[in-house]
N, C-alpha and C positions, 0 to 999 in steps of 0.2 A: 702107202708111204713107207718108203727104207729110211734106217736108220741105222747109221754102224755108230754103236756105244764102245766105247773106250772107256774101262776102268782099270783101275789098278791095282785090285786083287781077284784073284780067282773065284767065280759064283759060288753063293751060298756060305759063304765065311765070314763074314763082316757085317756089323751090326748095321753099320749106317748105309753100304751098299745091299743087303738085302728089303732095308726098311725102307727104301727109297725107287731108284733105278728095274731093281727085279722085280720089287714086290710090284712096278706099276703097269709091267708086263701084262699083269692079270687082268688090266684093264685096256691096254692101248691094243692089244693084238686084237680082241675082239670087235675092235673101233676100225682095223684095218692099219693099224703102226705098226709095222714088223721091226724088231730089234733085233741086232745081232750084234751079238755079243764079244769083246774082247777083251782077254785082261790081260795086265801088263806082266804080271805075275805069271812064272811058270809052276809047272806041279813041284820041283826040285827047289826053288828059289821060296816057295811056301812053306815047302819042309823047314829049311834053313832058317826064314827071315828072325822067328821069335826064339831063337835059340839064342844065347850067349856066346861071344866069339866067333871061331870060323869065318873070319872076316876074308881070308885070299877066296873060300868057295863063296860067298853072297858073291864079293867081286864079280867074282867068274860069269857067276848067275844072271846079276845086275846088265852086263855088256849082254851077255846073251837076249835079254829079254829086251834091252832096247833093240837090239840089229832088227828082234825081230818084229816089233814096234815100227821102226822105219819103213820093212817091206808091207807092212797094211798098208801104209800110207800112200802107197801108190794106184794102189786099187779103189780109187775115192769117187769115181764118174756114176757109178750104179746108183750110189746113195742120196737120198735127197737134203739129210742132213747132217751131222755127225755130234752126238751129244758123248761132253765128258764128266765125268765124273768125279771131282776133285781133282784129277792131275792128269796128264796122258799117259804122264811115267813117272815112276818113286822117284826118282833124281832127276835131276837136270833144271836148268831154265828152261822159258815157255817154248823152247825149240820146237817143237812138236806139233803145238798148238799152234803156231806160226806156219808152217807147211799149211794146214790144214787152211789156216785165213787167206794165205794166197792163191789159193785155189777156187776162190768163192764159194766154197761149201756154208752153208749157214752151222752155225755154231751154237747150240743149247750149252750150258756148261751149269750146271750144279755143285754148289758147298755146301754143305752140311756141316763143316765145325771152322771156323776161326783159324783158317789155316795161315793166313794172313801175318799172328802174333805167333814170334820164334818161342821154337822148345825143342825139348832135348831127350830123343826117346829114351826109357830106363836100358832097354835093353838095346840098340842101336843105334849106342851117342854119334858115333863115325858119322854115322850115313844122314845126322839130321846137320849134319855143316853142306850136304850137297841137293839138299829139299828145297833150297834158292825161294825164301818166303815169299818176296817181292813178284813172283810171276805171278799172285793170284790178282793182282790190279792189272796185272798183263792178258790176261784170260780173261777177264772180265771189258776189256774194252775193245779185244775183239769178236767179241762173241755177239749174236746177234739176241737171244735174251739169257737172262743169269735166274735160275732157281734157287732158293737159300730157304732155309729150314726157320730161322729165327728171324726176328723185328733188327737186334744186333748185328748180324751179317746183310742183312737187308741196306739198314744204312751205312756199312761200309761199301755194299758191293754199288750203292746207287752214286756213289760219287766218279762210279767211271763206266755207268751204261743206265742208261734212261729205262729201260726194259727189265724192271726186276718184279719175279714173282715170290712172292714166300706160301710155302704149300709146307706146314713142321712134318715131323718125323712121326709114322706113321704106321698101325697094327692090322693087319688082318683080324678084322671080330669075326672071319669065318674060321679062323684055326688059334686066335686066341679068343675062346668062349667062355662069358660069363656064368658059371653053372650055379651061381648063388654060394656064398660061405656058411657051411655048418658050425656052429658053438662049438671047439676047441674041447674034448673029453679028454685030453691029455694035456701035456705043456705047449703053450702057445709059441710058435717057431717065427724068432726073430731074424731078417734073410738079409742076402745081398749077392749080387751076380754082376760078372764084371770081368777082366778081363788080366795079364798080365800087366799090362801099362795102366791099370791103373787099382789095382790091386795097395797100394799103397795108402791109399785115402782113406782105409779102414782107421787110419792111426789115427785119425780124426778123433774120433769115436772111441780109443782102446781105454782110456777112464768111464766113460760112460758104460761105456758096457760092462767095465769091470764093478762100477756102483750098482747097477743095474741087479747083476747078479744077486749082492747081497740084500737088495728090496723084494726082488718080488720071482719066483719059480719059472722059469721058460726055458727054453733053448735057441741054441744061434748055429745059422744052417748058409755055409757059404758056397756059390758056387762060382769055378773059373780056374781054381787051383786046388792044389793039398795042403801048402804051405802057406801061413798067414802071420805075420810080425805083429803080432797081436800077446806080449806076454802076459801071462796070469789069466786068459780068455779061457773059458772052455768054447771050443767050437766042433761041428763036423764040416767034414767039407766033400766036393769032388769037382772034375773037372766039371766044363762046358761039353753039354753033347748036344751037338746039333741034331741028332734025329729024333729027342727028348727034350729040348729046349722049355717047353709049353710045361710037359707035366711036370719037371724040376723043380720048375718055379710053383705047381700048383700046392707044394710043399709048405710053401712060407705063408704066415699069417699077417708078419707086417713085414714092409720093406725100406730098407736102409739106403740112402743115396748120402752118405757123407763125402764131404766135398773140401778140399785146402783151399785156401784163399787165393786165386792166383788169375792172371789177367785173362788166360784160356778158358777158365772155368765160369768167370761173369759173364763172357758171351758165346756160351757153349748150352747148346740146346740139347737135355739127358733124355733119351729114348727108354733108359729102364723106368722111369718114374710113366711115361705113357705104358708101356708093358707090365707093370705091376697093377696099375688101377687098371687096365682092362681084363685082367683078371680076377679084382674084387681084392686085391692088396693092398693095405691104404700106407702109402708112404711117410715116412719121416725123412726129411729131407733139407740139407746147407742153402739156404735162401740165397741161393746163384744161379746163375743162368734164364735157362728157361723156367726153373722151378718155381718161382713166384706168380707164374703165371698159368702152366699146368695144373698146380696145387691149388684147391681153394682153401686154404689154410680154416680145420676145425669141420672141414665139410667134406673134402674128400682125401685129407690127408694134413699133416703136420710140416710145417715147418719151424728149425731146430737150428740156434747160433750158437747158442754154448752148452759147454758140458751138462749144466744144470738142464735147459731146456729136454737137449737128448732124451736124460734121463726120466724126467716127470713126463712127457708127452709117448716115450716108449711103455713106460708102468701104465700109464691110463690105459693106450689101446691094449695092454695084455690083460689087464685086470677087467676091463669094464667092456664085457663079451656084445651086449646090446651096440654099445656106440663102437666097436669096430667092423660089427656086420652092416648098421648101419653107411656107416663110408664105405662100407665096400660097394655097395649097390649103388653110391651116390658117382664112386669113382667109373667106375663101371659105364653109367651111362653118362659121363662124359665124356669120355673116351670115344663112344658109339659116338656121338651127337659132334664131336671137333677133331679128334683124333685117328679115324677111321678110313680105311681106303673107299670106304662107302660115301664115303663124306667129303670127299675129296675128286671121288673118280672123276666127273666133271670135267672138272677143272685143270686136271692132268692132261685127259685128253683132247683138249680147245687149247692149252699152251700150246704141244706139239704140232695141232691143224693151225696154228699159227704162223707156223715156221714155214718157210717156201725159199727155193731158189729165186 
């Protein structure tokens, strides 16, 4: 079986397309699914996208990478089905996606976040007045079945395709290993990792962590940037390195998913909260989204509304060395047991032997 995938950024860079679409590579090639791969994104247009400004070069970039988005689309006969991955292209209406339906190609089409409810990137306001929210109900009724990460995109996406699978967002246990948590001989390292667009969510949190401080001895260890609006915090930080991803993380003892109240975020499925418990990180975490559900609150991690909470549930796991090794091993093998491409491979692979001309 061929399959030409259509995403829309460049392999290996993106949390929700490596944890998904690539990571499933690992399973469907040896099934006999061959993927090939496109992104919409070119190497230049990557460089630029998360920078500030330089709006006439994205421009530039943006035409370029549609034109050549278009010329795929003519070479469609070889493949048996064409799976996309939230969008065909960063801009436009479902133009794209519509070539592709009148061809009778079948259509897999995957969302993984709520792309559905408007928002306004921090760093590329311009360009999210041309992300045309309304084509994901247009994507979704012509596509022949829709995969969604969450229960919440589930019942959006079912109200305009009878064919919906929800498979969440998903770890390699072969490259993210639980090696067991040792007892903390120094200061217990309080984490979070994440991302420029959402690097803001820390302020959630910036009282708590500032009481935090004067209760109890630790350290707060950020990863994704240098720069953090966190005043009066002590932190370290460094960026996201993709060929160090795993051991970055193996730094932090608990992990922080603070979250704003906002309508993206109650039905937004967080992939760091499965990435932290499968590595024996027991989370504190904004009881939104998927987190109520990943989290078994007290078992494999916390769930935290207000400042207060924050606070006493972050002092317990630091202080009380038993009960967070504890959750570490509890998170651990949930993860293995629901969160898992092991766990899942199946399933992946009998969606796609589903699909036929």
């Amino acid at each position: 079986m061929e399959v030409l995938v259509l995403i829309p950024y460049m392999q290996g860079w993106t949390p929700g397309q490596r944890t998904s679409i690539e990571l499933w590579e690992k399973v469907l090639e040896p099934a006999g699914i061959h993927l090939h791969f496109m992104p919409f994104e070119t190497p230049r247009l990557h460089s630029l996208l998360y920078k500030r400004g330089r709006w006439i070069a994205k421009a530039g970039e943006m035409v370029q990478a549609y034109a050549k988005r278009l010329r795929t689309l003519k070479n469609l006969d070889s493949y048996d089905c064409v799976f996309i991955y939230r969008e065909a292209a960063l801009i436009g209406p479902a133009f794209l996606e519509q070539r592709i339906a009148k061809k009778k190609i079948p259509i897999i089409y995957c969302i993984d976040d709520p792309l559905y409810v408007p928002y306004t990137s921090p760093v590329n306001s311009y360009f999210s007045y041309l992300k045309f929210f309304s084509k994901v109900k247009d994507i979704c009724r012509m596509s022949k079945m829709v995969i969604v990460n969450s229960s919440s995109i589930k019942e959006y996406a079912g109200q305009y395709n009878a064919n919906v699978l929800e498979i969440p967002s998903l770890v390699d246990t072969d490259e993210y290993v639980f090696r067991g948590r040792a007892a903390v001989t120094d200061q217990v390292c309080v984490g979070w990792t994440g991302s420029l667009s959402t690097a803001n969510n820390l302020r959630v949190i910036g009282d708590a962590l500032l009481e935090l401080k004067r209760r109890v001895p630790h350290r707060v260890h950020l990863i994704g940037s240098k720069d953090f609006d966190l005043p009066g915090v002590e932190y370290t930080s460094q960026l996201w390195r993709k060929e160090a991803e795993v051991e970055d993380l193996r730094q932090i003892d608990v992990g922080l998913i603070p979250l704003p109240k906002t309508e993206w975020n109650q039905r937004k499925f967080f992939l760091k909260s499965v990435q932290f418990m499968a590595l024996g990180i027991p989370p504190v975490a904004s009881p939104m989204g998927s987190n109520p559900i990943v989290i078994d609150h007290g078992t494999t991690g916390f769930l935290a509304d207000t400042t207060k909470e924050w606070v006493d549930y972050l002092e317990l796991l630091i202080r009380d060395s038993p009960l967070r090794l504890k959750m570490a091993a509890n998170a651990a093998r949930i993860v293995e047991e629901k969160y898992s491409l092991k766990a899942h491979g199946n399933r992946i692979i009998e969606a796609f032997r589903s699909i036929s001309k």
